[in-house]
KOLDOBA-591633 format. One line per field, with one value per residue (C-alpha): residue number from 0; x, y, z. Coordinates in steps of 0.02 Angstrom, whole numbers, plus 50000, padded with zeros to 5 digits. Example, Ala and Ser with C-alpha at 12.3 -4.5 7.8 and 13.67 -1.06 7.14 Angstrom:
BEGIN
resi	(0|1)
u	(50615|50684)
v	(49775|49947)
w	(50390|50357)
***
This chain:
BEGIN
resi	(0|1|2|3|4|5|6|7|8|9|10|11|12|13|14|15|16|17|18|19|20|21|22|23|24|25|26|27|28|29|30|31|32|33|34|35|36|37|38|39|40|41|42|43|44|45|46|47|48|49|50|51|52|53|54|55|56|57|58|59|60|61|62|63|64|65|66|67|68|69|70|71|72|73|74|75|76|77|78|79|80|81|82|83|84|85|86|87|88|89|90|91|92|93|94|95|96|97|98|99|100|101|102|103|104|105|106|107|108|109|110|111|112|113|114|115|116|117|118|119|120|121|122|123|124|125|126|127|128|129|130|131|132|133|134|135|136|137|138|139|140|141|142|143|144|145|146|147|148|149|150|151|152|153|154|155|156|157|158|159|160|161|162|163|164|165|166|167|168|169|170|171|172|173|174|175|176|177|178|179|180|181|182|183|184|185|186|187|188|189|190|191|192|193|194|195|196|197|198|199|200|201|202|203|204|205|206|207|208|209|210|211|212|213|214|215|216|217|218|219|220|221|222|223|224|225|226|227|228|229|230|231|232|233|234|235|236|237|238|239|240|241|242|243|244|245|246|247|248|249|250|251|252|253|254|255|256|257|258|259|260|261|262|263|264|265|266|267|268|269|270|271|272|273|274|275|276|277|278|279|280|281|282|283|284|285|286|287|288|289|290|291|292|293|294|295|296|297|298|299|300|301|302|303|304|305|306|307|308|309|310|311|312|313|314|315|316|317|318|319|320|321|322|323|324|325|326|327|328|329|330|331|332|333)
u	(50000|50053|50048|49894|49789|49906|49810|49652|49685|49726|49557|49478|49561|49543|49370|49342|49248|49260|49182|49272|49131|49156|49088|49096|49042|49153|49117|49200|49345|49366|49360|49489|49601|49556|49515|49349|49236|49296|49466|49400|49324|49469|49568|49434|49390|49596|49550|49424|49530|49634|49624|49509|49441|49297|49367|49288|49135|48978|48849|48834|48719|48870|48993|48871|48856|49060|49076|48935|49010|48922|48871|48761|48635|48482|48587|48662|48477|48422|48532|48553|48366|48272|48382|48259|48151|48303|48315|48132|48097|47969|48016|47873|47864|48053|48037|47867|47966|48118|48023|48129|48104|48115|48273|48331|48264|48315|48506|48502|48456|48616|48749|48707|48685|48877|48937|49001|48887|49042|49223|49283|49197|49197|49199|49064|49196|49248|49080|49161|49280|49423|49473|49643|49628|49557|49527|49464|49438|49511|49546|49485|49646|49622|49698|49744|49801|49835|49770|49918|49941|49949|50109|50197|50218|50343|50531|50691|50736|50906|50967|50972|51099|51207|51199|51269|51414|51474|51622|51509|51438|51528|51555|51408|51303|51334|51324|51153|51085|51150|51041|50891|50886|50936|50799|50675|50727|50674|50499|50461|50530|50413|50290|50335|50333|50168|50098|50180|50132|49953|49957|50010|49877|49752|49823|49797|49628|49561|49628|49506|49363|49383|49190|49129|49209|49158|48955|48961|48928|48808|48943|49128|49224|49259|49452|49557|49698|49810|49779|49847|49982|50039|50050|50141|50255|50206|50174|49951|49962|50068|49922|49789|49866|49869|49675|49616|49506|49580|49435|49438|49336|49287|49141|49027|49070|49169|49217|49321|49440|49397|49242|49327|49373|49251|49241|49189|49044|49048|48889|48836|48888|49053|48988|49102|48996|49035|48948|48882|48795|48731|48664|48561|48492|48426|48380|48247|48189|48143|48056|47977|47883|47729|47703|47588|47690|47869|48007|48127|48313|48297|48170|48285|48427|48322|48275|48474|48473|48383|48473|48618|48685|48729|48725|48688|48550|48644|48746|48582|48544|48697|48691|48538|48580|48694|48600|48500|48344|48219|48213|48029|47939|47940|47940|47771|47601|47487)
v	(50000|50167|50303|50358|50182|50156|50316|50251|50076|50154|50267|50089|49993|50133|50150|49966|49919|49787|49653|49698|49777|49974|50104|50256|50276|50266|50468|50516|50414|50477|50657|50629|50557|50664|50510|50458|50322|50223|50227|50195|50044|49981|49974|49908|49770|49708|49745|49627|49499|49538|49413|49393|49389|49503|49625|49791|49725|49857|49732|49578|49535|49587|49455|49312|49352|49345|49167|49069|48983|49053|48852|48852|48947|48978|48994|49142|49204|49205|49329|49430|49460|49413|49462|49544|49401|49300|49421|49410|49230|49238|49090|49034|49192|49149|48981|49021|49145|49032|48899|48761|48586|48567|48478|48607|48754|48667|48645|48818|48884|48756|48838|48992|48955|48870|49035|49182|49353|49448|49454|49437|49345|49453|49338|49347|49409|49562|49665|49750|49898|49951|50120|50161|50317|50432|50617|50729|50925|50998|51164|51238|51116|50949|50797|50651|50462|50320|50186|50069|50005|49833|49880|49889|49711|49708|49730|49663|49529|49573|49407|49345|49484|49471|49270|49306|49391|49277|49144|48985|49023|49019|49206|49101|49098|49271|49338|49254|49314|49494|49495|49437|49538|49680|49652|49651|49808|49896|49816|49893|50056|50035|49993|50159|50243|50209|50270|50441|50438|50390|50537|50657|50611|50640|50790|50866|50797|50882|51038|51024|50964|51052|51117|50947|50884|51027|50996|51184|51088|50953|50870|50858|50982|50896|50832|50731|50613|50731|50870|50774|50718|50888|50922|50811|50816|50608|50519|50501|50298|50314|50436|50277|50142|50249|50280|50124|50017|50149|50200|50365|50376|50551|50645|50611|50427|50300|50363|50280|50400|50350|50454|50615|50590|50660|50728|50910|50979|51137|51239|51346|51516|51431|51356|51195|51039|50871|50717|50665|50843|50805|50611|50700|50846|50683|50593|50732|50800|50589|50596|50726|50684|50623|50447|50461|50532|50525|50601|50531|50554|50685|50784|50760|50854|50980|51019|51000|51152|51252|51233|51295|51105|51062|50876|50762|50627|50477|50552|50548|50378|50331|50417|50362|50186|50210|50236|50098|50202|50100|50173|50292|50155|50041|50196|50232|50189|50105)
w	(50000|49977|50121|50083|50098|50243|50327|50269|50361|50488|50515|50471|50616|50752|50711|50738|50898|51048|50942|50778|50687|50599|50719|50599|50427|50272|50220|50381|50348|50163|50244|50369|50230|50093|49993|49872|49931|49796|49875|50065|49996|49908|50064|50166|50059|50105|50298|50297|50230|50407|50539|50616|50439|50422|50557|50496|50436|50435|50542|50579|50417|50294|50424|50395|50210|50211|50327|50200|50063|49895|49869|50011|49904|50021|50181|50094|50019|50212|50239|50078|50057|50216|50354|50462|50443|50514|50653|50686|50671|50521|50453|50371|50269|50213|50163|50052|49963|49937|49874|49962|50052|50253|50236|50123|50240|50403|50311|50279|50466|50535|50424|50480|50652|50656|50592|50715|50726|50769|50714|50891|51039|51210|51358|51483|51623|51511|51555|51706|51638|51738|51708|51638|51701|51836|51829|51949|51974|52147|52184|51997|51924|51853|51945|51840|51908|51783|51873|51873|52031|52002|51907|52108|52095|51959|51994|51938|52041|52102|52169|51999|51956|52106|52072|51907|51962|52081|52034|52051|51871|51705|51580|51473|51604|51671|51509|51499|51657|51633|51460|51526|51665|51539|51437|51594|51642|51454|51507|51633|51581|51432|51545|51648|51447|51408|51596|51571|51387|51436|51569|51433|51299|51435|51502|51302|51283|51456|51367|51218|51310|51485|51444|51432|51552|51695|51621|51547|51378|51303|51201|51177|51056|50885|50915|50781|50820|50738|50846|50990|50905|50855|51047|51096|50958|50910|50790|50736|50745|50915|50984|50924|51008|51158|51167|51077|51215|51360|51498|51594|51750|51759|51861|51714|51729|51649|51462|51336|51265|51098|51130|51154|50968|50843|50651|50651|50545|50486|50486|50348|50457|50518|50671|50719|50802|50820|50726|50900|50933|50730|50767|50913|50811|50668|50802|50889|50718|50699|50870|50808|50652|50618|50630|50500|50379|50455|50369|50216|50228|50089|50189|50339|50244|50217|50380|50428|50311|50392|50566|50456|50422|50256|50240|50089|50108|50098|50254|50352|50295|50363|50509|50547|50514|50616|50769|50727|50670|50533|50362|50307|50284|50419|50542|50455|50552|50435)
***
């Protein structure tokens, strides 16, 4: 790849949640990257191929569609054409419209129940997060402790060092020692690295979002990778690794920094806001249609544009796709 799909890959894989499955949508990528579409997809067509393979994946109907074998013909018609049927367990309307025997239907329902529904399986004891981090505001200044206190019980074990260097072993074995203990030693002052480093990232994102975090605002400030990289003088992919699956616990709760990061949108007067603040303004004008007649994505758009957003339609579809929010129709009351 060249450096430019290399940044793209890169967007793809930080935006890539807990259970492997993309938590942003491709447009914001191909903005951050200055890219087309045609180019995000490129690149994330060869993520997918990653392992796990499908890691990246829009849903969990597009990772089924990718694990069944394009033999097993009305496994992969299931869930092509009649997902939410799947979902919903209608599955006498799926087999009339397949036209296919029991055996053939039952077959069908086995090979896709052997399959995974995400690229990466979270173990039951994972549900309890343990922050990373802890932040606090005392006298008008904000305290900050990286919760690593478990790292007290790591040291160098000293005897083995003074063993080595005592006549009853051979230069081998000294030499063999000395190394190992050597190469402890950078481990823990990695380990002592990434604390400080951690402390540091924080430190920069508390001075972006220093509103949010004191309550005076609704949502975070639209922040970019890059912008904390250019603080601290690092490079974007080391700034990633840093906040990927890292928890803050903060007087608003328990955040994962990833959340502090955000794509800004730029209203029509010049007004900055964040794609979160944006979901939320879609999301009330939706709560606030008319059942009846509820409003299309194009409608949507326009009424963006009038709060001074300029947005194309297939950005609200994906936005509101995104926050899992049916399409016109079935949000229609007959």
């Amino acid at each position: 790849m060249d450096s430019k799909e290399k940044d793209i890959a890169k967007q793809i894989i930080f935006n890539v949640d807990e259970t492997g499955f993309l938590d942003t949508e491709i447009e914001l990528i191909a903005d951050n990257c200055h890219a087309d579409l045609s180019e995000v997809n490129k690149v994330l067509h060869l993520v997918k191929k990653f392992t796990p393979q499908g890691v990246s994946c829009s849903g969990v109907q597009e990772y089924l569609a990718l694990q069944i074998d394009d033999n097993d013909f009305f496994a992969q018609e299931i869930i092509t054409k009649y997902f939410d049927e799947f979902l919903n367990q209608n599955f006498s309307k799926i087999k009339s419209n397949l036209v296919c025997s029991d055996a053939e239907f039952d077959d069908a329902l086995k090979i896709i129940s052997s399959k995974n529904f995400s690229p990466i399986i979270m173990s039951n004891d994972s549900d309890q997060i343990i922050p990373d981090l802890i932040i606090r505001m005392k006298d008008n200044k904000w305290i900050i402790l990286v919760n690593d206190k478990n790292l007290n019980r790591f040291k160098i074990a000293n005897d083995y060092l003074s063993e080595a260097m005592t006549q009853k072993f051979s230069d081998k074995e000294k030499k063999f020692i000395k190394e190992h203990t050597d190469s402890a030693q950078n481990l823990l002052d990695t380990i002592i690295f990434r604390s400080h480093t951690l402390k540091n990232v924080m430190n920069e994102i508390i001075g972006f979002q220093n509103a949010y975090l004191s309550e005076n605002q609704d949502y975070p400030n639209p922040l970019r990778l890059k912008d904390i990289a250019t603080k601290l003088d690092m490079d974007i992919s080391s700034i990633s690794r840093v906040v990927k699956n890292k928890y803050v616990d903060t007087p608003l709760g328990i955040i994962s920094l990833k959340s502090f990061f955000s794509s800004k949108i730029i209203k029509d007067s010049g007004e900055v806001i964040g794609t979160r603040e944006l979901k939320d303004t879609i999301k009330d004008l939706i709560q606030s249609e008319d059942n009846s007649h509820p409003f299309s994505d194009l409608e949507i758009s326009n009424l963006l544009k009038k709060k001074d957003i300029s947005i194309a339609r297939r950005t609200v579809a994906k936005y509101r796709k995104s926050m899992n929010i049916p399409n016109i129709k079935k949000r229609q009351l007959k």
